[in-house]
Backbone as JSON, one array per atom type, in Angstrom:
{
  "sequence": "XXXXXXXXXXXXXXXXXXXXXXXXXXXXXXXXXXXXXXXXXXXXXXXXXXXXXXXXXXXXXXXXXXXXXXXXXXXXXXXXXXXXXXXXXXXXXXXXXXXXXXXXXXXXXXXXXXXXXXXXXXXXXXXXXXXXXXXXXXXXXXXXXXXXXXXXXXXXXXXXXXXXXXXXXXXXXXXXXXXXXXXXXXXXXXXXXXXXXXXXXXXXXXXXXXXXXXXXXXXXXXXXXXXXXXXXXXXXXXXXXXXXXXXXXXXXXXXXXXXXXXXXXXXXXXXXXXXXXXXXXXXX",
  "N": [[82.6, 68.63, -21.52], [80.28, 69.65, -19.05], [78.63, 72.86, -19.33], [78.87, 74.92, -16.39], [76.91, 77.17, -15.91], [74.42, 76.36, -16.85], [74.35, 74.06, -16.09], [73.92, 74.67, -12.85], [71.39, 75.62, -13.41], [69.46, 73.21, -12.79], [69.23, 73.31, -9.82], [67.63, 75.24, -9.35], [64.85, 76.11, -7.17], [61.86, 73.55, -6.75], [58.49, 74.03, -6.91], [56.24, 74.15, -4.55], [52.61, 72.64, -4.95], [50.82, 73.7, -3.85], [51.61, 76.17, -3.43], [51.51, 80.09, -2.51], [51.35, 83.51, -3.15], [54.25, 85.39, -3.57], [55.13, 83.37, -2.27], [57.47, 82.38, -4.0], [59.35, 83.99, -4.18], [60.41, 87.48, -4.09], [60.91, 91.03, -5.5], [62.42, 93.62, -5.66], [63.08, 96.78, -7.11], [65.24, 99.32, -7.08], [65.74, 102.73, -9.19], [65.66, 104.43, -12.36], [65.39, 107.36, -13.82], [65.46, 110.72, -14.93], [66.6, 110.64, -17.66], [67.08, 107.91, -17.96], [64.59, 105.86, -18.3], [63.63, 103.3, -18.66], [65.05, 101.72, -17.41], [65.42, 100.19, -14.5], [62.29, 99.39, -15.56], [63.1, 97.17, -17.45], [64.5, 95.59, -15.88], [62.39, 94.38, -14.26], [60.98, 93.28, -15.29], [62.88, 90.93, -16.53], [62.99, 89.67, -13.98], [60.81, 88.8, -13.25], [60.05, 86.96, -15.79], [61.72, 85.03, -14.82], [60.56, 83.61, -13.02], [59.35, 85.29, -10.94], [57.42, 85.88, -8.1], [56.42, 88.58, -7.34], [57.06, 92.29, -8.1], [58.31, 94.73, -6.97], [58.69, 98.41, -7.97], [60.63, 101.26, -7.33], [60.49, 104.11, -8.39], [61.15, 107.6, -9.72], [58.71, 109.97, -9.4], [57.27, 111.25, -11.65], [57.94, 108.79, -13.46], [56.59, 106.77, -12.92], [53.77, 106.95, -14.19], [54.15, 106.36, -17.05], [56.06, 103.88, -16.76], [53.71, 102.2, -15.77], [52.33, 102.03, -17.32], [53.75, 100.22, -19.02], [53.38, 97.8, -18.11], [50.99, 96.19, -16.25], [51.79, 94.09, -14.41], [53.69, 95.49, -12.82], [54.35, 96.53, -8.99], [54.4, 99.8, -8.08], [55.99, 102.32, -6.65], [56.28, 105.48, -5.9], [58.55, 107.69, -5.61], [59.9, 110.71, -4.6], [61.94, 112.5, -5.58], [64.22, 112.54, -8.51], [66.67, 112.32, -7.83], [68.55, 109.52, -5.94], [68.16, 110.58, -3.11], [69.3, 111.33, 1.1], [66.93, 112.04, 1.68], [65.01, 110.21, -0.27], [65.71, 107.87, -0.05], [65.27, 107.47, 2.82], [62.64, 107.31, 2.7], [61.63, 105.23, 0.82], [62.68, 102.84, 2.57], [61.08, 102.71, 4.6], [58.51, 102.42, 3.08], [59.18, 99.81, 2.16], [58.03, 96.59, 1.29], [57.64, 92.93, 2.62], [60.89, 91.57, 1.19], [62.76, 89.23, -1.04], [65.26, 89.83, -2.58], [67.36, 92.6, -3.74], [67.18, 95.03, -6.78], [69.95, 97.65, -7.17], [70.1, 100.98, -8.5], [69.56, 100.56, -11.58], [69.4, 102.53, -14.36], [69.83, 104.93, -12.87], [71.77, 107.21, -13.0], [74.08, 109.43, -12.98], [74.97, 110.34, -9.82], [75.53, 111.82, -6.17], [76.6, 109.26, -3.86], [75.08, 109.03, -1.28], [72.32, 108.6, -0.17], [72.39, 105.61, -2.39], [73.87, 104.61, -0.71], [73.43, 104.28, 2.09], [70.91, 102.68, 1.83], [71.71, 100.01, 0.27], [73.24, 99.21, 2.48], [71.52, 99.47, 4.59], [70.07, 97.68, 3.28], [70.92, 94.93, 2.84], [72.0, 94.6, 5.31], [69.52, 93.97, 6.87], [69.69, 91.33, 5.75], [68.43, 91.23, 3.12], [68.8, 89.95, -0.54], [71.55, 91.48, -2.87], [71.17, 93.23, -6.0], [73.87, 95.1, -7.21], [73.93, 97.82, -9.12], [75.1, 99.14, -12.7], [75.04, 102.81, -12.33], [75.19, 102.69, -9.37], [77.04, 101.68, -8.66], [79.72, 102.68, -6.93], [82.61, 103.26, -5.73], [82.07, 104.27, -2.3], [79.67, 103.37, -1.83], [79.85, 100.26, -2.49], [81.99, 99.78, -0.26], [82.81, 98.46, 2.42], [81.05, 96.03, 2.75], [81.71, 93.11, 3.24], [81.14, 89.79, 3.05], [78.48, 89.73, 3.38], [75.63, 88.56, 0.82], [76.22, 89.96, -1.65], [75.87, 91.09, -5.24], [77.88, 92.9, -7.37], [77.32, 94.14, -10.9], [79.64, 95.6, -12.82], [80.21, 96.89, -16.38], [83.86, 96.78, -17.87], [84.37, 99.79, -18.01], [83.16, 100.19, -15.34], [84.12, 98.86, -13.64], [87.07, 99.04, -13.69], [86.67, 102.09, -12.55], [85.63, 101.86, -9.93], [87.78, 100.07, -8.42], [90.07, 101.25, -10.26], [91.54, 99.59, -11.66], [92.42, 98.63, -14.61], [91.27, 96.6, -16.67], [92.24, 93.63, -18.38], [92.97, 92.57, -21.97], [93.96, 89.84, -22.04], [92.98, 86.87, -20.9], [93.67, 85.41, -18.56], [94.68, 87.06, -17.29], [92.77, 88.7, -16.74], [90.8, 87.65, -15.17], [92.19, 87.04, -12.89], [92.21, 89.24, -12.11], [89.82, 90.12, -11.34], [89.0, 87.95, -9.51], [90.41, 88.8, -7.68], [89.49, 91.51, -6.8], [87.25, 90.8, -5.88], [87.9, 89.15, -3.98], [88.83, 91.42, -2.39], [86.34, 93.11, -1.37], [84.82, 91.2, -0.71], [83.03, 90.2, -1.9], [80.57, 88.89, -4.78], [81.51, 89.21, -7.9], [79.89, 89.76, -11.28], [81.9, 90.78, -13.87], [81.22, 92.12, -16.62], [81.01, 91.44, -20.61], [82.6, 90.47, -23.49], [83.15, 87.6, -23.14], [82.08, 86.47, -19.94], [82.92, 87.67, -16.98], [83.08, 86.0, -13.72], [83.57, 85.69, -10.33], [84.15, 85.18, -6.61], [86.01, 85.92, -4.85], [87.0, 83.57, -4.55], [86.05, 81.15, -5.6], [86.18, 81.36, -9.38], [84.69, 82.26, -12.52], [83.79, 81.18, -15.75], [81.54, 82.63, -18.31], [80.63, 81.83, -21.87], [78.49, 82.41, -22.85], [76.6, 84.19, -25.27], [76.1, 87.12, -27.67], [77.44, 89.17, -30.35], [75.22, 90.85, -31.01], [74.22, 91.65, -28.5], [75.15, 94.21, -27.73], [73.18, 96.31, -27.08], [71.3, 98.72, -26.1], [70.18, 97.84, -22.26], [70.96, 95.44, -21.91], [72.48, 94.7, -19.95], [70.29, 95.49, -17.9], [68.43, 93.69, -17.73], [70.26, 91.65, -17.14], [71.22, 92.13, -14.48], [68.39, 92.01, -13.43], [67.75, 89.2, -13.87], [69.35, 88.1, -12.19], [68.78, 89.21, -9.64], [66.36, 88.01, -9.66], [67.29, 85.23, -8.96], [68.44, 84.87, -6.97], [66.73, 85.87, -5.19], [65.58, 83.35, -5.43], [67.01, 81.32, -3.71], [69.6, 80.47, -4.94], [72.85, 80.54, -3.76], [75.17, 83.76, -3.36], [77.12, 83.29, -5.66], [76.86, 81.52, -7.45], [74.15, 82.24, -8.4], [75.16, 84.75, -9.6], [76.39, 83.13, -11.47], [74.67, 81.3, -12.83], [72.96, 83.24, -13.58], [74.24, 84.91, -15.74], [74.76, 83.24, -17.75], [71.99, 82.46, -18.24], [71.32, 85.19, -19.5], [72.77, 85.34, -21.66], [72.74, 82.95, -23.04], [69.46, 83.95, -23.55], [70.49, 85.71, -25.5], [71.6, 84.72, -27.28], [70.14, 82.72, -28.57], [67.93, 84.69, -29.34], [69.23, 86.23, -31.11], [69.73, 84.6, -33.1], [67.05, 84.65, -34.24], [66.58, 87.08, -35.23], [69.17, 88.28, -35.59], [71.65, 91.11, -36.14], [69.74, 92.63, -34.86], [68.24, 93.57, -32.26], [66.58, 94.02, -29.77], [66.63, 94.8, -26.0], [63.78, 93.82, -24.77], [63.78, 91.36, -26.47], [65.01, 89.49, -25.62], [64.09, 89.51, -22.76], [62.02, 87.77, -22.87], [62.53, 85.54, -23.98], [63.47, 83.95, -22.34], [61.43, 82.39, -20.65], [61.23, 80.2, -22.32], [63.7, 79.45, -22.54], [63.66, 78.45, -19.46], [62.07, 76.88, -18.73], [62.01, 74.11, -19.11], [63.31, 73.12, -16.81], [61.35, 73.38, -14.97], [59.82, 72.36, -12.16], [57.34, 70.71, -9.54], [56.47, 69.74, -6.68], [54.51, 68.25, -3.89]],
  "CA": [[82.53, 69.14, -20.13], [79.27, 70.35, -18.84], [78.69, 74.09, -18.89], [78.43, 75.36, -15.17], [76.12, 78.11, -15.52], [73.66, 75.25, -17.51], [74.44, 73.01, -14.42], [73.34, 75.3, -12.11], [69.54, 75.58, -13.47], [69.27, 72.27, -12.14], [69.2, 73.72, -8.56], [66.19, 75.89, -9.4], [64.12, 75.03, -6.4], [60.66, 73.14, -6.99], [57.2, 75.17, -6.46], [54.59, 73.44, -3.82], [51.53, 72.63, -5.63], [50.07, 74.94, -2.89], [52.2, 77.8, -2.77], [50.85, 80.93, -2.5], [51.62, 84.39, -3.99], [54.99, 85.5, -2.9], [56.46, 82.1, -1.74], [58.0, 81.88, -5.25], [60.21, 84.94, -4.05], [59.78, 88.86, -4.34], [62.17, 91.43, -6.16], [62.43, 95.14, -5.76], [64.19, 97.56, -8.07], [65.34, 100.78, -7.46], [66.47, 102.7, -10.06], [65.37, 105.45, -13.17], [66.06, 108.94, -13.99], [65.15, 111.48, -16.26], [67.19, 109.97, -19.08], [66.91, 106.5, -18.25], [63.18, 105.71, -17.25], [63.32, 101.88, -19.12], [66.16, 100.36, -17.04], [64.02, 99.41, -13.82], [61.46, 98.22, -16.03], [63.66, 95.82, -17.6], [64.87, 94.77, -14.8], [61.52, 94.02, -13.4], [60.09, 92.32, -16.46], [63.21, 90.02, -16.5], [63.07, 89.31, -12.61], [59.46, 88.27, -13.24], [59.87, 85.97, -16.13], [62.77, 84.36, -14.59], [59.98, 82.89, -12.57], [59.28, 85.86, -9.48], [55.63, 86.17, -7.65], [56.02, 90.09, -7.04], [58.12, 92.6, -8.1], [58.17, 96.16, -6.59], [59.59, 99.14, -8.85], [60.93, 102.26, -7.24], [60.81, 105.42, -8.82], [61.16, 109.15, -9.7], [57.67, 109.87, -9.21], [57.37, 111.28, -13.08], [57.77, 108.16, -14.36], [55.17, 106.13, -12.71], [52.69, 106.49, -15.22], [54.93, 105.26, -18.32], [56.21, 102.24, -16.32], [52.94, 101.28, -15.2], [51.9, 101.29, -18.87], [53.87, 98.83, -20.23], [53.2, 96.68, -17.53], [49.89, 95.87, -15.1], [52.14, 93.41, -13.45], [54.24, 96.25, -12.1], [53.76, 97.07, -8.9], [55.17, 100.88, -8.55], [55.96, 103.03, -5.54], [56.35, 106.8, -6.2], [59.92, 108.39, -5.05], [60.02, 111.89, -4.65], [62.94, 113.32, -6.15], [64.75, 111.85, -9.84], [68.09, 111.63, -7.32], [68.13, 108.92, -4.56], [68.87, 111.32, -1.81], [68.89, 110.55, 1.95], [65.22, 111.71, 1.94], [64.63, 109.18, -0.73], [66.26, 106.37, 0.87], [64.33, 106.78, 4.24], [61.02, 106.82, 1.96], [62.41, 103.65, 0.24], [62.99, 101.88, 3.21], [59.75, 103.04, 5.5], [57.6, 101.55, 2.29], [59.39, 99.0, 1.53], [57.41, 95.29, 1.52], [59.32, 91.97, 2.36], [61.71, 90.95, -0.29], [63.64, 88.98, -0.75], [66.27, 90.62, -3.14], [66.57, 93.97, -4.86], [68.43, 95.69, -7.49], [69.91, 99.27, -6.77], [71.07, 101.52, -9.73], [69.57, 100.41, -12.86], [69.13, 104.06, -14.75], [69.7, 106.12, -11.72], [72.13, 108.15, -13.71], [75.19, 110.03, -11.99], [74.6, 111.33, -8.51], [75.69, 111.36, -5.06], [76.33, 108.0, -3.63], [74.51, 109.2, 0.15], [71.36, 107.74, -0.6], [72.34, 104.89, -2.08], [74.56, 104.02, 0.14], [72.49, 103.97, 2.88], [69.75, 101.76, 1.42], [72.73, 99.26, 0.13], [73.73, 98.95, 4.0], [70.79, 98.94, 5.45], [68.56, 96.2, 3.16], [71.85, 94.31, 3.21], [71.68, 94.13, 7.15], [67.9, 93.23, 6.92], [69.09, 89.96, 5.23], [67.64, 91.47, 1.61], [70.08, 89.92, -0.89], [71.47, 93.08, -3.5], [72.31, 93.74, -6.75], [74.39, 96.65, -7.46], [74.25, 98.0, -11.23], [74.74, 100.37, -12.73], [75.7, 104.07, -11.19], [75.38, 102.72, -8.33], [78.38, 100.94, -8.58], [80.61, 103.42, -6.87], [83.06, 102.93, -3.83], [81.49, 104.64, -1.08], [78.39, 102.45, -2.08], [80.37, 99.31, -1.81], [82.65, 99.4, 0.65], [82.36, 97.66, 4.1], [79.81, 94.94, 2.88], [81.8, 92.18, 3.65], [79.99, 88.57, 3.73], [77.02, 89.95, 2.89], [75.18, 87.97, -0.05], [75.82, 90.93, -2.77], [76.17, 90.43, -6.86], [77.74, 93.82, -8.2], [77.5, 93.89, -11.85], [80.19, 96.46, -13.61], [81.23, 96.72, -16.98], [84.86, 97.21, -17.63], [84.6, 100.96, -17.24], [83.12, 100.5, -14.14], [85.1, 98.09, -12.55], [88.09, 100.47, -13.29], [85.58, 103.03, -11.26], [85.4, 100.93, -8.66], [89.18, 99.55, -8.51], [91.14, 102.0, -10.28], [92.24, 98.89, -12.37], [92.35, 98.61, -16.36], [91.07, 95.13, -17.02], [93.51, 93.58, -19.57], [92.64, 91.66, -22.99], [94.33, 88.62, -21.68], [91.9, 86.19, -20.29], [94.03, 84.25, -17.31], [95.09, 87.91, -16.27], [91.22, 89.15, -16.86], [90.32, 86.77, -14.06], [92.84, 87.09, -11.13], [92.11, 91.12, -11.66], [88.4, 89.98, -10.77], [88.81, 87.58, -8.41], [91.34, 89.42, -6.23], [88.42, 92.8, -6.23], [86.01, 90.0, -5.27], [87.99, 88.92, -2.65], [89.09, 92.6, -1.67], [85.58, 93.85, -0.82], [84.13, 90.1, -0.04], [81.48, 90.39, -2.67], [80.64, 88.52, -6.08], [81.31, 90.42, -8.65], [80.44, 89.62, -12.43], [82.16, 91.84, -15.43], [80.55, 92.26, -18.1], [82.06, 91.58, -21.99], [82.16, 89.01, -24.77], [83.32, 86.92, -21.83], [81.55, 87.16, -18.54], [84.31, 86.94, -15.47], [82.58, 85.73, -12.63], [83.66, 85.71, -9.01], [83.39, 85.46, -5.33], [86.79, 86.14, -4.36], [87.54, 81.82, -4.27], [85.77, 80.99, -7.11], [85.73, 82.17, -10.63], [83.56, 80.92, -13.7], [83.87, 82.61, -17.11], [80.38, 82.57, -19.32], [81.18, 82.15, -23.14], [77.49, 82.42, -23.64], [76.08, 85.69, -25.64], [76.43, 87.96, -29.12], [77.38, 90.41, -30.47], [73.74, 91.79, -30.76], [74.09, 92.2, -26.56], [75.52, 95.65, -27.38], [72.04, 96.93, -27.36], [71.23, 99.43, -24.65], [68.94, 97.24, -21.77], [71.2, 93.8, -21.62], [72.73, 94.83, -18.45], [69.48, 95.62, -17.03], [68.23, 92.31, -17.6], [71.06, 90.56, -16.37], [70.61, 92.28, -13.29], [66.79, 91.04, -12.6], [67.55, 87.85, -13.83], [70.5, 87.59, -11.31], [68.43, 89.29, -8.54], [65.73, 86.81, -9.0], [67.72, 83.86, -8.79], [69.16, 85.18, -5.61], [65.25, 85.68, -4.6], [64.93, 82.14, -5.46], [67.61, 80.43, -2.81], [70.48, 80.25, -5.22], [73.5, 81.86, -3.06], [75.43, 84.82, -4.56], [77.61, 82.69, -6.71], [75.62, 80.48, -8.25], [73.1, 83.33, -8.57], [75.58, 85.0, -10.77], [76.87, 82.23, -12.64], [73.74, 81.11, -13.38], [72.48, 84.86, -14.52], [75.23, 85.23, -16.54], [74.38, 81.94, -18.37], [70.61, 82.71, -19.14], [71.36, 86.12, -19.88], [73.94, 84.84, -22.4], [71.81, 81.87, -23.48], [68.84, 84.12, -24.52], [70.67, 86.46, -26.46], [72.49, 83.91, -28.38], [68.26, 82.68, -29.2], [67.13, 85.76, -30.09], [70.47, 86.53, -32.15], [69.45, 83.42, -33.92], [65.36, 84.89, -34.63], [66.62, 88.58, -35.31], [70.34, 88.44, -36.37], [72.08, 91.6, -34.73], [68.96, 93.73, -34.89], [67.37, 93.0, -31.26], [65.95, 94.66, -28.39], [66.65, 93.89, -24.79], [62.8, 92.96, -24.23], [63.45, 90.33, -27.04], [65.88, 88.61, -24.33], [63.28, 88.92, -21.95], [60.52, 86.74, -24.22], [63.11, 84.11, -24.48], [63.75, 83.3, -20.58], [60.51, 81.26, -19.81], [61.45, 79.2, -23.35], [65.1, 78.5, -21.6], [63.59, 77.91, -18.47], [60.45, 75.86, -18.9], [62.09, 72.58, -19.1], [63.71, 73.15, -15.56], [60.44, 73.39, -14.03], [59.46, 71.42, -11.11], [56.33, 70.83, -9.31], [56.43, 68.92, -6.14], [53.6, 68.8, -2.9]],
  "C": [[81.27, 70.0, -19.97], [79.36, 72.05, -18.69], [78.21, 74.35, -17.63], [77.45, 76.02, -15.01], [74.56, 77.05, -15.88], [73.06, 74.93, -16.83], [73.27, 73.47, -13.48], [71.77, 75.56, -12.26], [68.95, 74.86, -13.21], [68.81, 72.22, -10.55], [68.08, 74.66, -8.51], [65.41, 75.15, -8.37], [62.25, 74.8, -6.99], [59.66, 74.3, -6.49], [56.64, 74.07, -6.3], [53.52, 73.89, -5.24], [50.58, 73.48, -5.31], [50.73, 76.42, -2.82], [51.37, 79.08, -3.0], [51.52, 82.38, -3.0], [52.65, 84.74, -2.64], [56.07, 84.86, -2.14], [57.65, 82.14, -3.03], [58.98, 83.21, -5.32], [59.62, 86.32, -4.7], [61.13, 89.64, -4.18], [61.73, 92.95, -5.99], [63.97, 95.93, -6.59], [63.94, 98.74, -7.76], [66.12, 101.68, -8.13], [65.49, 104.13, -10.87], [65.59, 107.0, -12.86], [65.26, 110.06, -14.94], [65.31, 111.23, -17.6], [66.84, 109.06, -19.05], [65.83, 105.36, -17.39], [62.93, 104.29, -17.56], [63.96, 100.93, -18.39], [65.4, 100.07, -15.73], [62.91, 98.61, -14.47], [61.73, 96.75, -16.57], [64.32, 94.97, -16.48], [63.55, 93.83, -13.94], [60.78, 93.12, -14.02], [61.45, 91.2, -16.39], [63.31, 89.07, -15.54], [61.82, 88.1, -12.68], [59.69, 87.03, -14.52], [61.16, 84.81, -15.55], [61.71, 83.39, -13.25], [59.64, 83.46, -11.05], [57.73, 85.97, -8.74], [55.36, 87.58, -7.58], [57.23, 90.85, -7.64], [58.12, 94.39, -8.36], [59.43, 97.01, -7.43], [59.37, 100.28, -7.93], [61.26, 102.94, -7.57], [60.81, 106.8, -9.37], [59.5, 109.13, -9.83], [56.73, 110.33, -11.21], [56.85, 110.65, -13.81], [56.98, 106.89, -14.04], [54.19, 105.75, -13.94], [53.39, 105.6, -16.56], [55.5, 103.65, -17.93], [54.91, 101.5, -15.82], [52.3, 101.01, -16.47], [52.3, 100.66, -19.5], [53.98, 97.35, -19.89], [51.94, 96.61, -16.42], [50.53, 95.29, -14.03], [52.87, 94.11, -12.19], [53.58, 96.67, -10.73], [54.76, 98.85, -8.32], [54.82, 102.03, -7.16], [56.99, 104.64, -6.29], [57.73, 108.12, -5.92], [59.93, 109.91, -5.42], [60.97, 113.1, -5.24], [63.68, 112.37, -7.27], [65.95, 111.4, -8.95], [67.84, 111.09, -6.3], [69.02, 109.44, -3.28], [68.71, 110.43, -0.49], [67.25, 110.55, 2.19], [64.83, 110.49, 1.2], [64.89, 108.06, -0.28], [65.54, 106.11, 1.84], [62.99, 106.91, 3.45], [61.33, 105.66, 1.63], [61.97, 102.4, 1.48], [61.74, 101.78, 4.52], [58.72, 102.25, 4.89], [57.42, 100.44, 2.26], [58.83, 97.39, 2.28], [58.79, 94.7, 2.29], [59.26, 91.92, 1.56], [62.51, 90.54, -0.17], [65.03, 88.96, -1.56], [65.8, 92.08, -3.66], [67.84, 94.19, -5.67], [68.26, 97.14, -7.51], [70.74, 99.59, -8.18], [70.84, 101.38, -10.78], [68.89, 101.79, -13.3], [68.62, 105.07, -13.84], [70.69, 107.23, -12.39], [73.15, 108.55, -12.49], [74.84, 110.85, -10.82], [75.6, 111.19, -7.06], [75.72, 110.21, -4.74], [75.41, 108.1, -2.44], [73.16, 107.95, 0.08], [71.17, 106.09, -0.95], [72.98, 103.73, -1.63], [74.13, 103.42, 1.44], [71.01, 102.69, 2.45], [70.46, 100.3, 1.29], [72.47, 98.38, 1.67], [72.78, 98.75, 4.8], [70.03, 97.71, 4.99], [69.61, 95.6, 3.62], [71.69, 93.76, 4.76], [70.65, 93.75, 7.73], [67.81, 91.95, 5.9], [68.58, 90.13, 3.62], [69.25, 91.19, 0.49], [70.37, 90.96, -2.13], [72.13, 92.69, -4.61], [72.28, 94.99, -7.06], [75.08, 96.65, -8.6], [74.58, 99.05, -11.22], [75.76, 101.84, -12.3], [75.8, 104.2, -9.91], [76.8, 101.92, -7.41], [79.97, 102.31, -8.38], [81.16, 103.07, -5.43], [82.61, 102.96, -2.92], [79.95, 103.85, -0.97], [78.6, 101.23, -1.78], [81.07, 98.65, -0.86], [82.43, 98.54, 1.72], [81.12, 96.47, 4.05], [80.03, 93.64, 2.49], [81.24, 90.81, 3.61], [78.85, 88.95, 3.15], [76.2, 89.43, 1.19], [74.85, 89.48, -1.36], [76.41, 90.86, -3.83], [76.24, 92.05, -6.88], [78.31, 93.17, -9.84], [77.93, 94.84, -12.83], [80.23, 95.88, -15.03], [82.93, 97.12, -16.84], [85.45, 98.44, -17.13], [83.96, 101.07, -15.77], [83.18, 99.65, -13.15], [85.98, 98.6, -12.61], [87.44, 101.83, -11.94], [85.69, 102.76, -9.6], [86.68, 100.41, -8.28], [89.98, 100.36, -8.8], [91.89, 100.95, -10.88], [91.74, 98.57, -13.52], [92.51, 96.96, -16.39], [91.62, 94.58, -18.55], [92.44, 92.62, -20.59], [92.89, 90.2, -22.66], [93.12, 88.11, -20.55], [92.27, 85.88, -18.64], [93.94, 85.95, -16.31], [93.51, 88.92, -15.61], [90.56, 88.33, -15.08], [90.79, 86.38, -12.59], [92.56, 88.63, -10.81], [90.44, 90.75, -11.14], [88.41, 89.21, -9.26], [89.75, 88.23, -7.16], [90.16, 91.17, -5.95], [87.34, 91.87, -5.52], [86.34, 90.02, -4.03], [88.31, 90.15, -1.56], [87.84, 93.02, -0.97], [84.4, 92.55, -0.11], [82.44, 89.89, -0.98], [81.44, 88.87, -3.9], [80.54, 89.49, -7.06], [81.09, 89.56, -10.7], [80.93, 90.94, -13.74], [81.8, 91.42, -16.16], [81.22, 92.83, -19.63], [81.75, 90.48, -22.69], [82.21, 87.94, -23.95], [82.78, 87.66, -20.7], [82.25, 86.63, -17.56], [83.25, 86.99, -14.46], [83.39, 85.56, -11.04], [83.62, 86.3, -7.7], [84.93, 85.94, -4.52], [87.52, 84.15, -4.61], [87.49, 81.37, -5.91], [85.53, 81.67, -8.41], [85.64, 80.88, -11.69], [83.86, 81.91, -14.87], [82.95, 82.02, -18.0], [80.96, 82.91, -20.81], [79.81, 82.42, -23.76], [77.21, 83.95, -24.18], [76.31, 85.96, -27.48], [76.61, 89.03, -29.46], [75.93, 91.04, -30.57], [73.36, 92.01, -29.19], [74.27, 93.28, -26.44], [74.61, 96.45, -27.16], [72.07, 97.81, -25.74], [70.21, 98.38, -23.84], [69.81, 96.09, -21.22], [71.52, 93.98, -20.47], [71.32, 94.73, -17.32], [68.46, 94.6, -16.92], [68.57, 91.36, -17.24], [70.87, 90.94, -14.97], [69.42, 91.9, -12.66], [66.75, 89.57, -12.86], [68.16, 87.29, -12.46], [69.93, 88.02, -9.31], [66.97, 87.91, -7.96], [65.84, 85.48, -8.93], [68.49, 83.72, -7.59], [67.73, 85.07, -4.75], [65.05, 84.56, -3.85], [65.59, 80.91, -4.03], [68.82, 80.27, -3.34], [71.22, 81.21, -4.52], [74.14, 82.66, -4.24], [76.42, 84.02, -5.64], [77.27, 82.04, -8.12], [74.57, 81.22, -8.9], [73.63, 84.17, -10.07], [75.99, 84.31, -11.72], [76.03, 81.97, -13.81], [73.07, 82.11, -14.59], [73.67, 84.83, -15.64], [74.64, 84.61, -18.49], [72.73, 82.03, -19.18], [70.35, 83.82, -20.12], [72.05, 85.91, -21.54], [73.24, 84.18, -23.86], [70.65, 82.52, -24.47], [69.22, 84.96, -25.56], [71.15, 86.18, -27.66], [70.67, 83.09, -29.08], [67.58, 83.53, -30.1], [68.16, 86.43, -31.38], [69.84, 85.74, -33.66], [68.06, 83.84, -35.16], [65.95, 85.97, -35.67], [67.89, 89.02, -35.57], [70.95, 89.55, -35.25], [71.25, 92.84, -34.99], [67.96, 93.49, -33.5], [67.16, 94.17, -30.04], [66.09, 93.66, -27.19], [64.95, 93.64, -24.14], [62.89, 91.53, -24.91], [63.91, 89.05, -26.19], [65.04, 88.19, -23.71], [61.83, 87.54, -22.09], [61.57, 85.73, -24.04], [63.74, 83.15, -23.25], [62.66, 82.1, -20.23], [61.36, 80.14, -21.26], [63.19, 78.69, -22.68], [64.83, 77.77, -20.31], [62.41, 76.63, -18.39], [60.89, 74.07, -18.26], [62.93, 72.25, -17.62], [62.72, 73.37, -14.37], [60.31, 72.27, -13.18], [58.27, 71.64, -10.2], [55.92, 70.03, -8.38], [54.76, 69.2, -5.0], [54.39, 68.47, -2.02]]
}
């Protein structure tokens, strides 16, 4: 039986022979902290090899210089305060290019939801499709966003967070406790674990791909840019996550292979174009 998430890379849409910078979709991340100044970057480095043309990083103004050094490609807008207050949010959103996804929350660290709650709700309503990682994965952040094309991506503790429900060992029961929060707030949601539960509220998919060497700090924040830029790309939110799930999965079980369970979540990122390559397409 074919693996679904596999499947789905099949739907990768073609690149014109002409296209131009930016057709090939554009990804914004907002996200970092004082503690955790790497998780935007990974997010932005996996967005980008997952095949993105641009991919705007927002944050604490601090850490600018270190994220722009371990990447040129970055490009890096300056946020005024380490917490995404409401001032930060209306800077955010005054700056902000088109795009056509973003991810909110990767190493924003515990704060107020105000901020980015507001940003959530408003790209959301400008059509920008969202993922929500992270700390930003808190009620008052998700609520009321209905319909709206958005991938949150908890682990178990913070889908309890978010629910107030203890996700069980049992698989069948693992998967109606997901798809009934899916369908409660109208979202896709994947959890994150040795198994990845996927759903939209209708549908659910469960990813067997991955390794134990995923425990590394970073994998989350890679699954998130993979999953925002496959949402970029045209895949809707389902498919978007299935798919993410699946590459995310895919390269870690690669690099497991190189590096046993001694790996780094950039090694993941190195091993995305080598999964994707052969799904290229190239029409006029």
């Amino acid at each position: 039986m074919p693996i679904l998430g596999e499947e789905l890379l099949k739907e990768l849409p073609a690149r014109r022979v002409d296209s131009r910078k930016g057709q090939n979709g554009t990804v914004a991340v907002i996200g970092g902290s004082r503690v955790y100044h790497g998780a935007p970057a990974l997010s932005g480095m996996a967005a980008y090899r997952t095949g993105i043309d641009l991919v705007y990083l927002f944050v604490p103004e601090p850490l600018t210089a270190p994220i722009r050094s371990i990447s040129p490609s970055f490009i890096v807008y300056p946020t005024p305060d380490y917490k995404l207050t409401i001032g930060c949010a209306n800077k955010i959103l005054a700056w902000m290019p088109k795009i056509d996804a973003c991810v909110i929350g990767p190493g924003s660290g515990r704060q107020k939801p105000d901020g980015m709650k507001k940003l959530v709700a408003e790209l959301s309503s400008n059509k920008v499709k969202i993922v929500v990682d992270a700390d930003a994965l808190q009620p008052e952040v998700v609520n009321g966003l209905s319909g709206r094309e958005i991938v949150l991506t908890p682990h178990p503790g913070e889908f309890k967070r978010l629910f107030g429900v203890e996700l069980e060992s049992n698989i069948e029961q693992r998967k109606e406790a997901v798809k009934k929060a899916a369908k409660s707030l109208g979202v896709t949601i994947i959890v994150k674990g040795y198994l990845d539960i996927i759903s939209d509220g209708e549908r659910v998919a469960v990813d067997e791909t991955g390794s134990p060497a995923m425990t590394v700090g970073g994998v989350g924040d890679v699954l998130s840019g993979i999953v925002a830029a496959l949402l970029a790309k045209g895949l809707e939110a389902f498919k978007a996550a299935v798919a993410g799930a699946y590459i995310n999965g895919r390269c870690g079980q690669m690099t497991a292979e190189k590096y046993g369970l001694r790996i780094l979540p950039t090694d993941l990122i190195a091993e995305i174009p080598n999964l994707l390559k052969k799904y290229d397409k190239v029409v006029k």
